[in-house]
N, C-alpha and C positions, 0 to 999 in steps of 0.2 A: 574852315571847319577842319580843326585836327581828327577832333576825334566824337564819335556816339557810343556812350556809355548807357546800358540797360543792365542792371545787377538788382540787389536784395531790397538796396537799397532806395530803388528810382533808376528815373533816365537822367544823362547827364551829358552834357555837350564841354570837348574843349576846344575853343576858339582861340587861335592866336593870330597876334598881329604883328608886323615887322618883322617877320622872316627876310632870312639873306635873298636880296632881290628887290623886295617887297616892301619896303620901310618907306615911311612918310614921315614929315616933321611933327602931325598931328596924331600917330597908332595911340599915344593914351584918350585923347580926346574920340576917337571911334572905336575904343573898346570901351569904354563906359558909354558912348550913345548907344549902340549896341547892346549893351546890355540892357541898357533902360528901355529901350524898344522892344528887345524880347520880354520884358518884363511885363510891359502893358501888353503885349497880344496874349502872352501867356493868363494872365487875370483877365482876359476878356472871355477864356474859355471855363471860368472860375478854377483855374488848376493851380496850385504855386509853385512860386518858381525864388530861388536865391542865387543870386551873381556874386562870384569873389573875382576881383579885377587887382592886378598888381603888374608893374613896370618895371625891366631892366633886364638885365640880359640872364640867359639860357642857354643848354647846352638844344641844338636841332640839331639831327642828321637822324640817320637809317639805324634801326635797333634792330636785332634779330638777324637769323642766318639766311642761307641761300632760297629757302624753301618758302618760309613765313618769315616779310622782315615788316617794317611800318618806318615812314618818317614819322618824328615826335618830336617832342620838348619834354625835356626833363630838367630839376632843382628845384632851391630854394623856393623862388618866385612860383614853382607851378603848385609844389605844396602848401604856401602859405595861401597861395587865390581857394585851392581847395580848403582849407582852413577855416576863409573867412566867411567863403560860402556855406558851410557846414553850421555855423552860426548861428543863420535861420531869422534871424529879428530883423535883418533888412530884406530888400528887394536885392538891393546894389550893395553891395560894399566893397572899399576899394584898401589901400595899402596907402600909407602916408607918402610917397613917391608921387601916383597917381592923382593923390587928390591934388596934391600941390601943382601940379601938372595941367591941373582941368579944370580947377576950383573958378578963374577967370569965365571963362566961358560954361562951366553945368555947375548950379548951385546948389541941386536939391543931390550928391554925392555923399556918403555918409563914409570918412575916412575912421580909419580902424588904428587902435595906438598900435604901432608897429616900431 
Protein backbone atom coordinates (compact mmCIF):
# COMPACT_ATOMS: atom_id res chain seq x y z
CA UNK A 1 0.00 0.00 0.00
CA UNK A 2 1.54 3.27 -1.32
CA UNK A 3 -0.84 5.30 -0.46
CA UNK A 4 -4.71 6.20 1.31
CA UNK A 5 -6.49 8.82 -0.35
CA UNK A 6 -9.70 10.41 1.25
CA UNK A 7 -10.62 13.78 -0.69
CA UNK A 8 -14.21 15.22 -2.34
CA UNK A 9 -14.00 12.85 -4.06
CA UNK A 10 -14.08 9.18 -2.07
CA UNK A 11 -11.42 7.15 -0.51
CA UNK A 12 -8.85 5.88 -2.64
CA UNK A 13 -6.07 3.40 -2.18
CA UNK A 14 -2.66 3.27 -4.34
CA UNK A 15 -1.27 -0.08 -4.36
CA UNK A 16 1.80 -0.99 -6.07
CA UNK A 17 3.62 -3.81 -7.03
CA UNK A 18 7.32 -4.67 -8.11
CA UNK A 19 9.01 -1.99 -6.36
CA UNK A 20 13.14 -2.20 -6.56
CA UNK A 21 13.56 -5.19 -4.36
CA UNK A 22 10.27 -6.40 -4.55
CA UNK A 23 9.54 -7.77 -8.10
CA UNK A 24 8.06 -11.22 -8.88
CA UNK A 25 7.76 -12.77 -12.28
CA UNK A 26 3.86 -12.76 -11.47
CA UNK A 27 3.33 -8.55 -9.95
CA UNK A 28 0.68 -8.27 -13.02
CA UNK A 29 -1.06 -11.39 -12.10
CA UNK A 30 -1.29 -10.18 -8.18
CA UNK A 31 -2.30 -6.83 -9.05
CA UNK A 32 -5.32 -7.74 -10.70
CA UNK A 33 -6.07 -10.65 -8.07
CA UNK A 34 -5.84 -8.06 -5.75
CA UNK A 35 -7.94 -5.97 -7.13
CA UNK A 36 -10.53 -8.51 -7.89
CA UNK A 37 -10.46 -9.52 -4.24
CA UNK A 38 -10.87 -6.04 -2.86
CA UNK A 39 -13.51 -5.78 -5.26
CA UNK A 40 -15.58 -8.65 -3.81
CA UNK A 41 -15.18 -7.59 -0.03
CA UNK A 42 -15.76 -4.29 -1.04
CA UNK A 43 -19.49 -5.27 -2.61
CA UNK A 44 -20.01 -7.57 0.25
CA UNK A 45 -20.31 -4.23 2.31
CA UNK A 46 -22.75 -2.96 -0.52
CA UNK A 47 -20.15 0.01 -1.10
CA UNK A 48 -18.51 0.40 -4.70
CA UNK A 49 -15.60 0.19 -5.52
CA UNK A 50 -13.51 0.70 -9.34
CA UNK A 51 -9.89 -0.76 -9.81
CA UNK A 52 -7.52 0.78 -12.76
CA UNK A 53 -4.64 -1.82 -12.92
CA UNK A 54 -1.76 -1.14 -15.55
CA UNK A 55 2.02 -2.50 -15.95
CA UNK A 56 5.50 -1.16 -16.60
CA UNK A 57 7.69 0.92 -15.39
CA UNK A 58 7.58 4.17 -13.03
CA UNK A 59 9.44 6.62 -11.72
CA UNK A 60 9.68 5.47 -7.26
CA UNK A 61 11.75 7.21 -4.83
CA UNK A 62 11.36 9.87 -1.98
CA UNK A 63 9.34 13.17 -3.09
CA UNK A 64 9.39 16.00 -0.87
CA UNK A 65 12.04 17.83 1.33
CA UNK A 66 13.56 17.27 4.61
CA UNK A 67 10.62 18.01 6.75
CA UNK A 68 7.57 16.04 4.90
CA UNK A 69 8.85 13.69 2.10
CA UNK A 70 6.74 10.20 1.14
CA UNK A 71 8.12 7.25 -1.17
CA UNK A 72 5.67 7.13 -4.35
CA UNK A 73 5.29 6.41 -7.93
CA UNK A 74 4.63 8.74 -10.24
CA UNK A 75 3.83 8.81 -14.52
CA UNK A 76 2.26 7.70 -17.34
CA UNK A 77 1.17 4.26 -16.03
CA UNK A 78 0.10 5.72 -12.46
CA UNK A 79 -2.29 8.34 -14.27
CA UNK A 80 -3.59 6.25 -16.76
CA UNK A 81 -4.61 3.21 -13.84
CA UNK A 82 -6.30 6.43 -12.37
CA UNK A 83 -7.99 7.12 -15.58
CA UNK A 84 -9.39 3.82 -15.98
CA UNK A 85 -10.49 3.56 -12.64
CA UNK A 86 -12.28 6.88 -12.92
CA UNK A 87 -14.34 5.10 -15.71
CA UNK A 88 -16.67 3.56 -13.14
CA UNK A 89 -18.41 0.75 -15.56
CA UNK A 90 -16.09 -1.79 -14.39
CA UNK A 91 -15.15 -3.34 -11.08
CA UNK A 92 -11.47 -4.04 -12.59
CA UNK A 93 -10.14 -2.68 -15.41
CA UNK A 94 -6.75 -3.13 -16.63
CA UNK A 95 -4.48 -1.55 -19.51
CA UNK A 96 -3.81 -3.69 -22.63
CA UNK A 97 -0.13 -4.59 -21.12
CA UNK A 98 -1.80 -6.18 -18.16
CA UNK A 99 -4.48 -7.84 -19.70
CA UNK A 100 -2.12 -9.58 -22.16
CA UNK A 101 -0.14 -10.32 -19.24
CA UNK A 102 -2.92 -12.19 -17.20
CA UNK A 103 -5.55 -12.98 -19.73
CA UNK A 104 -3.88 -16.93 -19.39
CA UNK A 105 -4.52 -17.44 -16.08
CA UNK A 106 -7.78 -14.43 -14.86
CA UNK A 107 -10.41 -14.47 -17.54
CA UNK A 108 -13.12 -12.39 -16.20
CA UNK A 109 -10.38 -8.89 -16.67
CA UNK A 110 -11.83 -6.24 -18.69
CA UNK A 111 -8.84 -4.70 -20.91
CA UNK A 112 -9.20 -1.05 -21.76
CA UNK A 113 -8.14 0.07 -25.65
CA UNK A 114 -4.92 1.62 -24.61
Amino acid sequence: LCRFIVDDKGSGLLIVFGLPGMQHENDSYRAVHTAQRCSTVIKQLNLNIYCGVTTGRVFCGTVGGEIRCEYTVHGHLVNMAASLMSIGKFNVISDSNTYNQTKSVIHSATPADT
